[in-house]
C-alpha positions as CSV (number, residue, x, y, z in Angstrom):
1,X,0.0,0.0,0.0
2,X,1.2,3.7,-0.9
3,X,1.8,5.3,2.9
4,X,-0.5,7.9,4.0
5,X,1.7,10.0,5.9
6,X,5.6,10.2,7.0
7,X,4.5,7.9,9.9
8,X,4.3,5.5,7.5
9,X,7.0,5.6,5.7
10,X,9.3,3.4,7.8
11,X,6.7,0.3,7.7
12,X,6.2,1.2,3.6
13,X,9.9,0.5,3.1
14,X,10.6,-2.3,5.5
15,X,7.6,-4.1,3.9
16,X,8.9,-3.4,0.4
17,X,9.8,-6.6,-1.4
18,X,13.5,-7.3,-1.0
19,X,13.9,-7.8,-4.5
20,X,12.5,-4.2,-5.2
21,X,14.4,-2.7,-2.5
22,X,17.2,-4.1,-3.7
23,X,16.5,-2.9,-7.4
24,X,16.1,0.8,-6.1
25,X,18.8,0.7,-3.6
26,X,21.6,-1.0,-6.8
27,X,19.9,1.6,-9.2
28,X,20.5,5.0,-7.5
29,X,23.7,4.1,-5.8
30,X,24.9,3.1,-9.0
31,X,23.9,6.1,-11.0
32,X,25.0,8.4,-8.1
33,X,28.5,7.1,-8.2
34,X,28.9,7.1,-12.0
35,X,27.8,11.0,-11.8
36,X,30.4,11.5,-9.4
37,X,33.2,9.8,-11.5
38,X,32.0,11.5,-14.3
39,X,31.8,15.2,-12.8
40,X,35.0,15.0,-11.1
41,X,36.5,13.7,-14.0
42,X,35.8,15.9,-16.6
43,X,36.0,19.4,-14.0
44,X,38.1,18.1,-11.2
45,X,38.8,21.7,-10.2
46,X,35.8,23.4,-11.6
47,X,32.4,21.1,-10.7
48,X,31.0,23.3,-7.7
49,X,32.4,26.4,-9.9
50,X,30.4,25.0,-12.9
51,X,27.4,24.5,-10.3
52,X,27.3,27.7,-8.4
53,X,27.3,29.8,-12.2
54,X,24.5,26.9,-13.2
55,X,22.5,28.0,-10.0
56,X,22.9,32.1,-9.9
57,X,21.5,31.5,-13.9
58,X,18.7,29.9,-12.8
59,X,17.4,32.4,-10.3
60,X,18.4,35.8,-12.3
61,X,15.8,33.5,-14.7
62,X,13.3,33.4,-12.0
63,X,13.2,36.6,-10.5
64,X,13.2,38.1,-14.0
65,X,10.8,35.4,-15.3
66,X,8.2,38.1,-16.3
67,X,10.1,39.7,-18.8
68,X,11.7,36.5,-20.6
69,X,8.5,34.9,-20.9
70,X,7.6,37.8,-22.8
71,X,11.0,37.0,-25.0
72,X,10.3,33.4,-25.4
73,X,6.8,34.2,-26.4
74,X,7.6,37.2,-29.2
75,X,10.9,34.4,-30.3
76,X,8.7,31.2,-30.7
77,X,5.9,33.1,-32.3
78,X,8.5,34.5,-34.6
79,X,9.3,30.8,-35.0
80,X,5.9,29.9,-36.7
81,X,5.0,28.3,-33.1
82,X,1.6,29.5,-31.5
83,X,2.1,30.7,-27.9
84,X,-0.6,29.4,-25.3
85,X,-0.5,30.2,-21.5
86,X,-2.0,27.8,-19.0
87,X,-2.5,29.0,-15.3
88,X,-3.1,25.6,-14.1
89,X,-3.3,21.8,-15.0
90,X,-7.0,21.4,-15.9
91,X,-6.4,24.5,-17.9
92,X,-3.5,23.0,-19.8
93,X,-5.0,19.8,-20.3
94,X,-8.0,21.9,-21.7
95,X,-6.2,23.6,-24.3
96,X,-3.9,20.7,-25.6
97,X,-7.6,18.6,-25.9
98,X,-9.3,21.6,-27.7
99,X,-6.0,21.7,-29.9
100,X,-6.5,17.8,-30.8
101,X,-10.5,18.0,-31.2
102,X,-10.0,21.1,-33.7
103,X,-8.0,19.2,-36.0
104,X,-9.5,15.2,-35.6
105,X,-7.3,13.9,-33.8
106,X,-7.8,10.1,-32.6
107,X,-4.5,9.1,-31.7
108,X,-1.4,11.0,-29.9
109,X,2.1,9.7,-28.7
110,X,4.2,11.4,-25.9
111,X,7.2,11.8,-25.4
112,X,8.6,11.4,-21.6
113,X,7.3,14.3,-19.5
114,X,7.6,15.4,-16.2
115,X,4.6,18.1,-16.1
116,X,2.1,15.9,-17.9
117,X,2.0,13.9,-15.1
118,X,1.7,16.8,-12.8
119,X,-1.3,17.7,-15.2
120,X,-2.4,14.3,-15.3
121,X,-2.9,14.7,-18.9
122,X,-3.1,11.2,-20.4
123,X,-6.2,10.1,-18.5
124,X,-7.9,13.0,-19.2
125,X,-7.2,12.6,-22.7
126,X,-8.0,9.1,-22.7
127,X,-11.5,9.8,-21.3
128,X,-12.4,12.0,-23.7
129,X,-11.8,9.0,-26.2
130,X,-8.5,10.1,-27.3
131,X,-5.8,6.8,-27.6
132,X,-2.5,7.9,-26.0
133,X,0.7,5.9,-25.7
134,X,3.9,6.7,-23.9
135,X,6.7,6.0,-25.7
136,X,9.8,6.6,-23.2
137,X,10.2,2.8,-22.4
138,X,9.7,3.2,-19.3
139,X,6.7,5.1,-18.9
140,X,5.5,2.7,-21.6
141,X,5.9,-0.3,-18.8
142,X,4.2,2.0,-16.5
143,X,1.5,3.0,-18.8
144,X,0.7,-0.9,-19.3
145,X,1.0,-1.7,-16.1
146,X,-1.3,0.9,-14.6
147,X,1.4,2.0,-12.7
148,X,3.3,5.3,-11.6
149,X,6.7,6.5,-12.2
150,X,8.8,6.5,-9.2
151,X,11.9,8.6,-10.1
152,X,12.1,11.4,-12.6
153,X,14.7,10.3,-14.7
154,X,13.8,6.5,-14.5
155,X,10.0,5.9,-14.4
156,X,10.9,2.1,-13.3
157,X,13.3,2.4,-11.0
158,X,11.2,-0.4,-9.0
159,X,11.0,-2.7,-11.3
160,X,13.9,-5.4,-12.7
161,X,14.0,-7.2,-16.0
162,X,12.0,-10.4,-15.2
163,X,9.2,-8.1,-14.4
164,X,9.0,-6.2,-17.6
165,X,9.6,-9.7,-19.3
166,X,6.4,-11.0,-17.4
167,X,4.5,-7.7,-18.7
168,X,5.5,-7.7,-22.2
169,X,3.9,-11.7,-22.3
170,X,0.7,-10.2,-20.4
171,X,0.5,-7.6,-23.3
172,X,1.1,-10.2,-26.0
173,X,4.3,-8.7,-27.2
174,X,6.3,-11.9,-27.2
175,X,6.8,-14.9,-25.1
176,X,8.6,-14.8,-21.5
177,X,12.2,-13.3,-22.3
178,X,14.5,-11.4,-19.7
179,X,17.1,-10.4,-21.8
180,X,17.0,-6.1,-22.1
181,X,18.0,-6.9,-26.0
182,X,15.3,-8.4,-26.7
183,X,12.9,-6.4,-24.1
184,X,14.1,-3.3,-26.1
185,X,13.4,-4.6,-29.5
186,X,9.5,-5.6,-29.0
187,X,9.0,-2.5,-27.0
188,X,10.8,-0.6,-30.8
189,X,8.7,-2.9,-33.1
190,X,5.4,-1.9,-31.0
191,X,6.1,1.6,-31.1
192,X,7.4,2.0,-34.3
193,X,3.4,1.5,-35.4
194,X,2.1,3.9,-32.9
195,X,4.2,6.5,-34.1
196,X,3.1,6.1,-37.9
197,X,-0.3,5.9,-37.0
198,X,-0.6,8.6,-34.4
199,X,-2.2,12.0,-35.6
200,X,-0.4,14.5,-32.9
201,X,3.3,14.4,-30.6
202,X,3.1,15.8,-27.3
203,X,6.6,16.6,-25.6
204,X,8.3,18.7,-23.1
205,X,11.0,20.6,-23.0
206,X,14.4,20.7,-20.6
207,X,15.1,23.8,-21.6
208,X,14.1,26.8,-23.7
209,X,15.8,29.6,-24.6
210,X,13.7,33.1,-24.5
211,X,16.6,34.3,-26.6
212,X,15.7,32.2,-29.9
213,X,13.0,30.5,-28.9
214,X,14.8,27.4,-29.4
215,X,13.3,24.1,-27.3
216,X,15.5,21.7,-26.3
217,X,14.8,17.8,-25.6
218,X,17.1,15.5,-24.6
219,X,16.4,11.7,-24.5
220,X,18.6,8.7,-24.7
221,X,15.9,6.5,-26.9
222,X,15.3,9.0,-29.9
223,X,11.5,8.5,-29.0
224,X,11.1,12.5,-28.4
225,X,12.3,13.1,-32.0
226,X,9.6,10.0,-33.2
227,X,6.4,11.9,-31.4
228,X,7.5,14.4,-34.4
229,X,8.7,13.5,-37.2
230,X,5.5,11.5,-38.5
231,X,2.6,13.7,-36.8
232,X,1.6,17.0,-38.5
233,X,0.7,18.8,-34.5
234,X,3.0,19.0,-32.4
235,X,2.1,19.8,-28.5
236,X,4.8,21.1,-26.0
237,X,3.6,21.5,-22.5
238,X,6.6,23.2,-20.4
239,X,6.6,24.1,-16.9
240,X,7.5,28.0,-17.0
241,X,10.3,27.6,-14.9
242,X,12.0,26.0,-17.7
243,X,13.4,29.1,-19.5
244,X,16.7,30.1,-19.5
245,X,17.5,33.3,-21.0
246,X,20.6,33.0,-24.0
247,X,21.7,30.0,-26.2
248,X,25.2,30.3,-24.9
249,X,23.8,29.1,-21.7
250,X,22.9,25.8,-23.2
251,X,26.4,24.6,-23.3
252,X,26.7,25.1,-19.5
253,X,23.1,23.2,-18.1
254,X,23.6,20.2,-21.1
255,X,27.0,19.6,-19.8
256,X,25.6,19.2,-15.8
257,X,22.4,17.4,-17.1
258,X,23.9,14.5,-18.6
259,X,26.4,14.0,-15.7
260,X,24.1,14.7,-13.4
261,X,21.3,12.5,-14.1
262,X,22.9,9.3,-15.7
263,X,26.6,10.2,-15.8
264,X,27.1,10.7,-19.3
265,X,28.9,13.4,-20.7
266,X,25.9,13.9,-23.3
267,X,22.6,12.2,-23.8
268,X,22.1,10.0,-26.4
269,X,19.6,12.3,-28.7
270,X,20.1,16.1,-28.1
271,X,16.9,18.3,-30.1
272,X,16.9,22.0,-30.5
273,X,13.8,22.7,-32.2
274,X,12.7,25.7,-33.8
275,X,9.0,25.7,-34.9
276,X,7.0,23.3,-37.1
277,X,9.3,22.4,-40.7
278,X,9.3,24.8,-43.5
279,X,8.6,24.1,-47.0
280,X,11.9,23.0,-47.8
281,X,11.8,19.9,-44.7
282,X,10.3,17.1,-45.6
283,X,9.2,15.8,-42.6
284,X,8.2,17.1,-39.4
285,X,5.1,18.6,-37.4
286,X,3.3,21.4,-40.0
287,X,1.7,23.1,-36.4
288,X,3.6,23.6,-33.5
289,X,1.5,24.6,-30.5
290,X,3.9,25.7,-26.8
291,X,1.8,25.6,-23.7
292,X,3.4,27.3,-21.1
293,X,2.0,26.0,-17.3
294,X,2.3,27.6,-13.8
295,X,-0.2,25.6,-11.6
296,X,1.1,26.9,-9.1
297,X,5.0,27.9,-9.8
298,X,4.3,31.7,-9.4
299,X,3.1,31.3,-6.1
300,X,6.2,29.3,-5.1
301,X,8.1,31.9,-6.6
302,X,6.6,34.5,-4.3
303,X,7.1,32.3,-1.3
304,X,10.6,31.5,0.9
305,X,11.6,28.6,-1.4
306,X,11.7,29.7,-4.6
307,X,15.1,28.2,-5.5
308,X,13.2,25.0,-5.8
309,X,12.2,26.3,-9.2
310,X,15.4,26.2,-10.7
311,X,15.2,22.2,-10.4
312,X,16.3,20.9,-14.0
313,X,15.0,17.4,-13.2
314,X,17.8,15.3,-13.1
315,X,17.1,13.3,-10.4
316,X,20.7,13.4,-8.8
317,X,19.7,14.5,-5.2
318,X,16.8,11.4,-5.8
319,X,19.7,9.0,-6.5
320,X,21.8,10.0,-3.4
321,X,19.3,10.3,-0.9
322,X,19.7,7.7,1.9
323,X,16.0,7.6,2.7
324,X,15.0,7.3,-1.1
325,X,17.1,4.4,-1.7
326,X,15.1,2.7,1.4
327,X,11.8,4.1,0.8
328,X,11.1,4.5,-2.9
329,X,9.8,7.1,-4.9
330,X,6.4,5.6,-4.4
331,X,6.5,6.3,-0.9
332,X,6.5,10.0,-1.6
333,X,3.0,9.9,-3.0
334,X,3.3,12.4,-5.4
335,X,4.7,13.0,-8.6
336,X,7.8,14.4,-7.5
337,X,9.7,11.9,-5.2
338,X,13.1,12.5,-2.7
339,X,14.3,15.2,-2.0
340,X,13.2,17.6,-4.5
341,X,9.8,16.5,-4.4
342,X,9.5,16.6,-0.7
343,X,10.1,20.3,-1.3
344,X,8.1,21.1,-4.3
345,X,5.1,18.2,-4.0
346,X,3.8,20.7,-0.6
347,X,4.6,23.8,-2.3
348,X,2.6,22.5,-5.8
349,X,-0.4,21.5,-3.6
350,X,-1.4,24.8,-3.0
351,X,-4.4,24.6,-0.4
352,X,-3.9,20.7,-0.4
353,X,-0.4,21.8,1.3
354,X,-1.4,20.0,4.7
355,X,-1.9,16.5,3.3
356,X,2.0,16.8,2.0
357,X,3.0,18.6,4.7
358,X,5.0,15.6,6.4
359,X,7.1,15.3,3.3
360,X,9.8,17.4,4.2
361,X,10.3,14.9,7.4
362,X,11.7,12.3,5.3
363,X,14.9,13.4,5.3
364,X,18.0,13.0,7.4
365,X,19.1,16.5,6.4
366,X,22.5,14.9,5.4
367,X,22.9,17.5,2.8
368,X,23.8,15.2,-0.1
369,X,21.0,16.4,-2.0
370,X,22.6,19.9,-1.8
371,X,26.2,18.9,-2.7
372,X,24.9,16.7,-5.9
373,X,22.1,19.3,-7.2
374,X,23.8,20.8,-10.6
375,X,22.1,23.7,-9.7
376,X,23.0,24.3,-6.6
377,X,19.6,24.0,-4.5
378,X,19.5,24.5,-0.5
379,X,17.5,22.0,-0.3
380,X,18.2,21.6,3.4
381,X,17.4,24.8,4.1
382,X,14.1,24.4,1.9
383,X,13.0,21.2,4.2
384,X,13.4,23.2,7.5
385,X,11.7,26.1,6.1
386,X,8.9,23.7,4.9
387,X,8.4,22.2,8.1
388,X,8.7,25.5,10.0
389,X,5.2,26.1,7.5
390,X,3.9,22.8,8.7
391,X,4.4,23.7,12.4
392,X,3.1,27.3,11.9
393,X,0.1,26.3,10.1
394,X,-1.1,23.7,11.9
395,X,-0.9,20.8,9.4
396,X,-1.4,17.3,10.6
397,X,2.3,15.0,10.9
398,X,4.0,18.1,10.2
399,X,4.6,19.9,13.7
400,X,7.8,19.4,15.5
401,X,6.4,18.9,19.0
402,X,5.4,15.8,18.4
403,X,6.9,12.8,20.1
404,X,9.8,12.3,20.3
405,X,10.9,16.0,19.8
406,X,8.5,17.2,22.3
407,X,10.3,15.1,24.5
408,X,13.6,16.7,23.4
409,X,12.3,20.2,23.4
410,X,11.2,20.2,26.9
411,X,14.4,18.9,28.2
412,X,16.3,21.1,25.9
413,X,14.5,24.2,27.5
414,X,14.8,22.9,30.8
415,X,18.5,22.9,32.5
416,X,17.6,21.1,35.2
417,X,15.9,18.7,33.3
418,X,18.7,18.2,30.9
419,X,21.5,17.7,33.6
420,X,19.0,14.6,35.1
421,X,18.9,13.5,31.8
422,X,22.4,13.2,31.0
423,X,22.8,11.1,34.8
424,X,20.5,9.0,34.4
425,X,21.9,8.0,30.9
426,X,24.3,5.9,32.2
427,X,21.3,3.6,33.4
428,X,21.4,2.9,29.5
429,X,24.5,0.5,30.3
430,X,23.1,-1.5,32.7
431,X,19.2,-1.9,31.0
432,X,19.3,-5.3,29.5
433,X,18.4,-4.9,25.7
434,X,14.8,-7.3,25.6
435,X,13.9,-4.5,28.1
436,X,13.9,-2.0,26.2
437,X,12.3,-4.2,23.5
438,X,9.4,-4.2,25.3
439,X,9.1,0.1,25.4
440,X,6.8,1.0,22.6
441,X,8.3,3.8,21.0
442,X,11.7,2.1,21.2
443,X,10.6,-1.0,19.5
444,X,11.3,-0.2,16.2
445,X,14.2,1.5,16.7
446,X,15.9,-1.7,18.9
447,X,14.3,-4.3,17.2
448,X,17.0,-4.9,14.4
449,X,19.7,-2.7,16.6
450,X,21.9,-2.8,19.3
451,X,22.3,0.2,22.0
452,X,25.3,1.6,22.3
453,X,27.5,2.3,25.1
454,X,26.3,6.0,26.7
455,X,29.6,7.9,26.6
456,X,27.6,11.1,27.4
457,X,27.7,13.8,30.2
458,X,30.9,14.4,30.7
459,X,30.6,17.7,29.0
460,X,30.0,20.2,31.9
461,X,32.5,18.7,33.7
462,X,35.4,18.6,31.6
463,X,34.4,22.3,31.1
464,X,34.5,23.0,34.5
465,X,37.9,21.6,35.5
466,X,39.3,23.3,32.2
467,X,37.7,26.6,33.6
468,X,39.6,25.6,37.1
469,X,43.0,25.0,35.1
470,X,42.6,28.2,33.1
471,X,42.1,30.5,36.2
């Protein structure tokens, strides 16, 4: 079952499958450790450099966000793209369906994106009678599976081989066959159809430039470049956080995304598209429609953790994140998981903020996140700020007085109390371990651990003979 609050977290991931806990845990400490030997490889002396610049880009983006939206607007329309602004999901979904109805669409394909499933846009197109089919592979074995991503960069980072080979003989795409070769070429001979078939392409975008109006995809499958080439619309639903404001600043974020997210030096398939083709293309989308969404991003921009939105999606501080690797991204319940989504899931939720408010909990505040994040993110400092909204506002599972730190807190205040506290430590030593076993709240903590020694309160009195020697 998908936990209902932070509470639950712990029991979601100790009652995970071993053998998708095991899948996450190989999946992100793999891809973590490759980003790292790739980063300091290439920029041994200039990564946090490169990082820091990629960062202070970002925000002069965001708090001037007004003005090169305007740009990217006037430079896409210049383009031959049609410009269409979208103040929140449903609205978005609204316009992309109206775009489809107008011209007879029946079937679409989509390329992987992050703020269609924010929007939620493929079952709304599907109930409007509208066939839609993923084509990233892995939000494909999602999408059959009636499943939902659970990382940003890898939509099945829960799931091994043998069970996509299990779902591709459910779907009648072959017989039982674990070998990723062969997975990968039934999933290319499947889609290969749809593509042909399909009337419209629906993408996002990593980037875009307000200078040129130039929309960059990256991908590692050439699917993104497919959802085009055959279909005469084209669709691009993009967050508005996604601008960044000169071409020359391309070279910088595609150097940190690749690293970042999968620790290549480049992805696969790099697009920088310009508008539907011009007479002299053969091939290629004769509309191109931009749909620019906020749901929600200028009110995080307004608020105390507004670096959030310069988040490229990369899904490093996901793949380093001690309680991710335990919990999952499903755990999250939402479709931002780890560390960045505990941060921008509340802040995206608007007045649904206090049924996410426990999010930011789940973190050790071990700063990882921070020291991977290509664009520099506090995301530390975004938790505690998130949970200082929790606390002030009331939310359920979000206020820090609750057992244990109300515990803490009160002994913390209290001198007194805190000098008993640190004596009667040393009863620790001597309390044989199946009794504390038998203490509720300790139960989960000493059931698959053993106490340590208590090597504590000697504090106040090493300062107070050092006090004695220095007079």
């Amino acid at each position: 079952m998908t936990p209902k609050s932070f509470q639950q977290i712990d029991k979601f991931a100790r009652d995970l499958p071993k053998e998708v806990r095991a899948t996450v845990y190989d999946g992100s400490k793999s891809t973590s450790e490759k980003r790292y030997d790739s980063i300091w490889r290439d920029y041994p002396e200039t990564a946090d450099v490169l990082r820091e610049t990629a960062g202070k880009v970002k925000q002069h983006t965001l708090e001037h966000l007004d003005q090169y939206l305007e740009q990217a607007e006037k430079s896409l329309t210049a383009a031959g793209a049609k410009v269409h602004f979208a103040s929140t999901g449903d609205r978005a979904n609204e316009i992309a369906l109206k775009l489809m109805q107008e011209r007879g669409v029946k079937k679409m394909v989509k390329s992987k994106s992050m703020v269609t499933e924010e929007t939620h846009l493929v079952p709304y197109l599907e109930k409007a009678g509208i066939e839609c089919v993923e084509t990233d592979l892995g939000e494909f074995i999602v999408q059959i599976d009636h499943d939902h991503p659970s990382h940003i960069v890898k939509p099945i980072m829960h799931k091994n081989r043998r069970q996509i080979a299990k779902s591709f003989e459910r779907e009648g795409l072959g017989d039982y066959n674990d070998d990723p070769e062969t997975i990968t070429r039934r999933a290319r001979v499947h889609l290969r159809k749809k593509y042909f078939e399909a009337d419209c392409g629906v993408t996002g975008a990593n980037f875009v430039s307000a200078e040129s109006g130039r929309m960059v995809l990256i991908t590692n499958e050439g699917n993104a470049r497919f959802c085009m080439a055959a279909t005469k619309l084209h669709i691009a639903i993009i967050g508005i956080e996604k601008l960044v404001p000169r071409d020359q600043d391309l070279s910088l974020f595609l150097n940190l995304i690749g690293r970042s997210g999968t620790g290549q030096q480049l992805t696969v398939y790099q697009q920088f598209i310009n508008g539907p083709k011009t007479p002299g293309q053969p091939d290629g989308p004769e509309e191109m429609h931009v749909i620019f969404v906020d749901n929600k991003r200028t009110e995080v921009l307004a608020s105390e953790c507004k670096e959030i939105l310069r988040c490229i999606r990369c899904g490093a501080c996901l793949n380093v994140c001690p309680i991710y690797r335990q919990a999952s991204g499903h755990a999250y319940r939402s479709v931002y998981p780890g560390p960045v989504g505990a941060v921008l899931s509340p802040l995206l939720a608007g007045d649904k903020f206090p049924e996410l408010a426990d999010l930011p909990k789940a973190s050790s505040l071990c700063g990882a996140c921070n020291e991977v994040c290509p664009v520099n993110i506090p995301i530390p400092d975004l938790l505690l700020c998130l949970r200082d909204k929790g606390k002030r506002e009331g939310a359920k599972n979000a206020s820090a007085g609750t057992p244990p730190m109300g515990m803490y807190a009160m002994m913390a205040s209290q001198p007194s109390a805190w000098k008993a506290a640190m004596r009667l430590g040393y009863a620790v030593n001597i309390t044989p371990q199946a009794m504390m076993n038998v203490v509720p709240a300790a139960q989960a903590w000493t059931s698959v651990r053993q106490l340590p020694k208590w090597r504590g309160g000697k504090f106040r009195d090493w300062m107070g003979e050092h006090d004695k020697d220095a007079k």
